[in-house]
DSSP file (Angstrom, degrees, kcal/mol; ACC not computed):
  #  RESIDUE AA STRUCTURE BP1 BP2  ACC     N-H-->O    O-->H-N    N-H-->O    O-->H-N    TCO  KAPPA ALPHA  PHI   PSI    X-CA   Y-CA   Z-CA
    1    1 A X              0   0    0      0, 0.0     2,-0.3     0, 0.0    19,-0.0   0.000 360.0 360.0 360.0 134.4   51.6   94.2  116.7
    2    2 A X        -     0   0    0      0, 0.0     2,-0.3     0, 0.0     0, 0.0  -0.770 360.0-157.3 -90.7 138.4   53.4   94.1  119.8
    3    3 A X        -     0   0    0     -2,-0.3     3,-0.1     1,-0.2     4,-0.0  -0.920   3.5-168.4-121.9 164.1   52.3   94.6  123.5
    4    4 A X  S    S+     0   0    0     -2,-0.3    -1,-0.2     1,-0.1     2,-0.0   0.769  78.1  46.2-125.7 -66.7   54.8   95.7  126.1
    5    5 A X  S    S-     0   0    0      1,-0.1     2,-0.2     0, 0.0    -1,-0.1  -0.260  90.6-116.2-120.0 147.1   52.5   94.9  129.6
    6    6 A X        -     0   0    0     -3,-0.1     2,-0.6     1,-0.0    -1,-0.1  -0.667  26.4-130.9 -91.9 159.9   50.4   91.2  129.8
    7    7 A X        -     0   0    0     -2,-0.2     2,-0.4     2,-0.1    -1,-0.0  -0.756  19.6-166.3 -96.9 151.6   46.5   91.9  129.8
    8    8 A X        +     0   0    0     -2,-0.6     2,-0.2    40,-0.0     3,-0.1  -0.573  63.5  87.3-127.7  69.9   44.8   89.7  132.9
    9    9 A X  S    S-     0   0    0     -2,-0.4     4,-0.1     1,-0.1    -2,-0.1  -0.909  75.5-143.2-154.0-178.9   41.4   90.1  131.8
   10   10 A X  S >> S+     0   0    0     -2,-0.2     4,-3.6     2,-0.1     3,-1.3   0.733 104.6  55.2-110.4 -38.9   40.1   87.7  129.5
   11   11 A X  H 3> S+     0   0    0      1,-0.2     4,-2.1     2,-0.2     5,-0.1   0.867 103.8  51.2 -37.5 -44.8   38.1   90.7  127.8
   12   12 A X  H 3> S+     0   0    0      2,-0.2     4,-1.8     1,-0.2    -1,-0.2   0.778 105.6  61.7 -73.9 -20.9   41.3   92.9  127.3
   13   13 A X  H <> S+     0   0    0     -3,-1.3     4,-3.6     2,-0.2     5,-0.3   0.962 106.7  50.6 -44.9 -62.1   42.8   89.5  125.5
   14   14 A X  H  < S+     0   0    0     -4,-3.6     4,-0.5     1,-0.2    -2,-0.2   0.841 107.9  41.0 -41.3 -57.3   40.2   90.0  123.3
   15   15 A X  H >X S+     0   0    0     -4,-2.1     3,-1.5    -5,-0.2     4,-1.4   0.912 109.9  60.3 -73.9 -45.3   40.4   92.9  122.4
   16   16 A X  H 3X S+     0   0    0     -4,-1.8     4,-0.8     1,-0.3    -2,-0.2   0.804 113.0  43.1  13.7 -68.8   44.4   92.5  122.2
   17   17 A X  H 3X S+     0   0    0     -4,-3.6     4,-2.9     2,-0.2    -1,-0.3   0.637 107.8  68.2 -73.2 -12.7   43.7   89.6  119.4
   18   18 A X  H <4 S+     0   0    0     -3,-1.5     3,-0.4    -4,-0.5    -2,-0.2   0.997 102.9  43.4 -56.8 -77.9   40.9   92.3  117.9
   19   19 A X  H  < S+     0   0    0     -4,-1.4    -1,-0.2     1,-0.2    -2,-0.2   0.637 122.1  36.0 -47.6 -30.8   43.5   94.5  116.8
   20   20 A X  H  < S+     0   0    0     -4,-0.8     2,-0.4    -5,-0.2    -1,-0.2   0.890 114.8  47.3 -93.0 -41.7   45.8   91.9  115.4
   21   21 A X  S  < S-     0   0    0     -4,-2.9     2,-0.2    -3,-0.4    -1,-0.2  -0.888  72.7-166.3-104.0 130.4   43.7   89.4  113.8
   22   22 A X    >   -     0   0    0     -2,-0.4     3,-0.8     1,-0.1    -3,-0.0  -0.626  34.7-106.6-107.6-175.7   40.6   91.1  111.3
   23   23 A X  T 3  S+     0   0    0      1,-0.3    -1,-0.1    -2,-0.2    -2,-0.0   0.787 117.1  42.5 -97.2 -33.1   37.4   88.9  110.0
   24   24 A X  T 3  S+     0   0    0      2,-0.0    -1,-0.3     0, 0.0     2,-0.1   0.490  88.0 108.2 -71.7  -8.1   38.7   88.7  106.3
   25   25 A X    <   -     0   0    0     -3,-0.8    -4,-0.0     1,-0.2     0, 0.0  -0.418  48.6-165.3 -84.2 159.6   42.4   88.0  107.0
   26   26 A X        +     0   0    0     -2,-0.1    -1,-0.2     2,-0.1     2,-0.1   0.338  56.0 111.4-117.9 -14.7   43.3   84.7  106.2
   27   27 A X  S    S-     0   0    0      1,-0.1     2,-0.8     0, 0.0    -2,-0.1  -0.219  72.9-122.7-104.8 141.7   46.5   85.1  108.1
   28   28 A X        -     0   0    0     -2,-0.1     2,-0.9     1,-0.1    -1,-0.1  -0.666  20.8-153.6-104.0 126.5   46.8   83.1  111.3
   29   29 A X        -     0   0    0     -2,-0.8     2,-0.4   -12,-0.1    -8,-0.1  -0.779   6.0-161.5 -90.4  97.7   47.5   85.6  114.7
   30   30 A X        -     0   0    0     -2,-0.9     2,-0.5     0, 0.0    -2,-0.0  -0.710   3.0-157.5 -83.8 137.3   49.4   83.5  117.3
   31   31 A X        -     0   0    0     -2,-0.4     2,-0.2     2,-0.0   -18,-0.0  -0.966  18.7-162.9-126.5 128.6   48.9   85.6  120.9
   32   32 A X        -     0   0    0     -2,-0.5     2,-0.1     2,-0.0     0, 0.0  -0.726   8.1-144.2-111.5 168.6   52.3   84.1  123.3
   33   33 A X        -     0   0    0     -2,-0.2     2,-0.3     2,-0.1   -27,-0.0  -0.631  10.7-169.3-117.6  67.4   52.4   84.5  127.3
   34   34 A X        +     0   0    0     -2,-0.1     2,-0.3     2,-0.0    -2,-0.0  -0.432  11.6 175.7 -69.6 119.0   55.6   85.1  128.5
   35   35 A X        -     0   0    0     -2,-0.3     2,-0.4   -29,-0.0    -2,-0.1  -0.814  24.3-137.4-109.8 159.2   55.4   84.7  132.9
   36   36 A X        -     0   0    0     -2,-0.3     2,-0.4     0, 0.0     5,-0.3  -0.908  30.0-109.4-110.7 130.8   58.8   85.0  134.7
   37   37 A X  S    S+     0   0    0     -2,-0.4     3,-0.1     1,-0.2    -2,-0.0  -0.583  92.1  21.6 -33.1  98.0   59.0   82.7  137.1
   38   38 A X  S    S+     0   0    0     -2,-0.4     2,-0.3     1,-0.3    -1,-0.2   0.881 103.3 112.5  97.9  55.3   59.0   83.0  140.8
   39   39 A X  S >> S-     0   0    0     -3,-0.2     4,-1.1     1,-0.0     3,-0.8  -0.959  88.2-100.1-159.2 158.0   57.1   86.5  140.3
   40   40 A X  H 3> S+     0   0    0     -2,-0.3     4,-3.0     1,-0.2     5,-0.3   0.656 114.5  69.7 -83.9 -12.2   54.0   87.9  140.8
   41   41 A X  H 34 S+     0   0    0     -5,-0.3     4,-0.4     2,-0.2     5,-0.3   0.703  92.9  61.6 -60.7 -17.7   52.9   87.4  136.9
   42   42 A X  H <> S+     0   0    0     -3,-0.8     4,-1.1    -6,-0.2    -2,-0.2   0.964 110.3  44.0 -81.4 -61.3   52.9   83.5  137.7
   43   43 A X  H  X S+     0   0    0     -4,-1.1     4,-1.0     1,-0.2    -2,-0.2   0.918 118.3  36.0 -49.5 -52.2   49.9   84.5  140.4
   44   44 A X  H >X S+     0   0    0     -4,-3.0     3,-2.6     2,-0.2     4,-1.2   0.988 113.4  64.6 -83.2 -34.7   47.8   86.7  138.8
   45   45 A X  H >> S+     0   0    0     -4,-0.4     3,-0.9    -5,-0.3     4,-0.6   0.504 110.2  42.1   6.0-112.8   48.5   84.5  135.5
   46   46 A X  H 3X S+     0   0    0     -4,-1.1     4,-0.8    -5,-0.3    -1,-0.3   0.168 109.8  52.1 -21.4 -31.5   46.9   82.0  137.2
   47   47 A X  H <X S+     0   0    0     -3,-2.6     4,-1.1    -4,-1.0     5,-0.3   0.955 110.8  57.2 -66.2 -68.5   43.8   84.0  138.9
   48   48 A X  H <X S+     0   0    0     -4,-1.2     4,-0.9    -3,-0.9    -2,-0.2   0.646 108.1  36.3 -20.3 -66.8   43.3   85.1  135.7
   49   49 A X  H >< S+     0   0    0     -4,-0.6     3,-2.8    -5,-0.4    -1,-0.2   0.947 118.0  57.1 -60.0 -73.0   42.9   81.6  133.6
   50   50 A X  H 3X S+     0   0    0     -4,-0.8     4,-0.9     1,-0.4    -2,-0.3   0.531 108.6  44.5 -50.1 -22.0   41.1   80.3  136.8
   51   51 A X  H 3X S+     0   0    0     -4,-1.1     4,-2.1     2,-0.2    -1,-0.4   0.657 115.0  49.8 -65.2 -50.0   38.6   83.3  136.4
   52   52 A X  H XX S+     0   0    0     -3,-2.8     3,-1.7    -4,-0.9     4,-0.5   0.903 108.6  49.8 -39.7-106.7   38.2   82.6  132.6
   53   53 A X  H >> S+     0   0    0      1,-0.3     4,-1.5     2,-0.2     3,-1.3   0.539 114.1  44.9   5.9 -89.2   37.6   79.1  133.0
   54   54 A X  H 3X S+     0   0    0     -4,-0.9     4,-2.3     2,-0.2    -1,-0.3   0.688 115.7  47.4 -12.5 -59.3   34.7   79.8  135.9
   55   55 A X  H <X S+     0   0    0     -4,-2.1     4,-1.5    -3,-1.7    -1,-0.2   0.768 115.9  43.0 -82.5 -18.8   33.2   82.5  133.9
   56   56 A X  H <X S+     0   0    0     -3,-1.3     4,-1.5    -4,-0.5    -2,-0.2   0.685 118.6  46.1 -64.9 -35.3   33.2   80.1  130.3
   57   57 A X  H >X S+     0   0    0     -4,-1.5     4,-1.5    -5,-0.5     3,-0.7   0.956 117.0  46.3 -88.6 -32.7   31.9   76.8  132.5
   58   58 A X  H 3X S+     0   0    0     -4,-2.3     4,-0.7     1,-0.3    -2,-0.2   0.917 117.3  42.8 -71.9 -24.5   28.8   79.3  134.4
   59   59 A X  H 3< S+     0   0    0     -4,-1.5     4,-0.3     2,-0.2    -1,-0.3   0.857 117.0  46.2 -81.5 -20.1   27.9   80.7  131.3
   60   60 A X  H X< S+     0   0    0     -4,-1.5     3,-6.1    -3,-0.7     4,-0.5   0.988 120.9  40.2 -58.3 -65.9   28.1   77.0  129.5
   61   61 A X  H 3< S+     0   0    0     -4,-1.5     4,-0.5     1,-0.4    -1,-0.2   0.352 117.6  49.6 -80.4 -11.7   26.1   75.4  132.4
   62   62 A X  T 3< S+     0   0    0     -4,-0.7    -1,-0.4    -5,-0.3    -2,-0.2   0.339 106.8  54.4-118.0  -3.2   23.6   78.7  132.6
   63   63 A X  S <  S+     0   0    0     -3,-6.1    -2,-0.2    -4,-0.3    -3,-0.1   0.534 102.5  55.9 -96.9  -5.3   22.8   78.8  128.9
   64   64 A X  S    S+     0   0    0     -4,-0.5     2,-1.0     1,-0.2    -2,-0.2   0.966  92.6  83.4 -94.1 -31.1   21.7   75.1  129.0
   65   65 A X              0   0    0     -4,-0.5    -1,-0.2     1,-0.2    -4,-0.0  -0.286 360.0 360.0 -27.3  60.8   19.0   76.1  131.9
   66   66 A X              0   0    0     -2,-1.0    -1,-0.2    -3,-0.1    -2,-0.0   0.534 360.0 360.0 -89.0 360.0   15.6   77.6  130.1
């Protein structure tokens, strides 16, 4: 499977790796990031992770909180 356009959501990733990889396959799905340099992919790239990250440490740090 191929994608032409990068997703910058962490959800649309997901779904991205959905399509490629299924729950029986044994077969290992590598997902690459190609940014060009000196480009507006390198920002929101970067918003992107940094928005991941955030939403992965509030949800760690808000599930431990009963």
């Amino acid at each position: 499977m191929r994608q032409q356009d990068q997703c910058w959501s962490a959800q649309d990733q997901r779904q991205v790796i959905g399509r490629a990889w299924r729950t029986p396959q044994s077969h290992i799905v590598q997902v690459v990031h190609i940014l060009a340099l000196e480009t507006t992919d390198v920002i929101v790239g970067s918003m992107a992770m940094g928005k991941k990250d955030m939403l992965e440490a509030f949800t760690r740090n808000g599930s431990s909180k009963g």
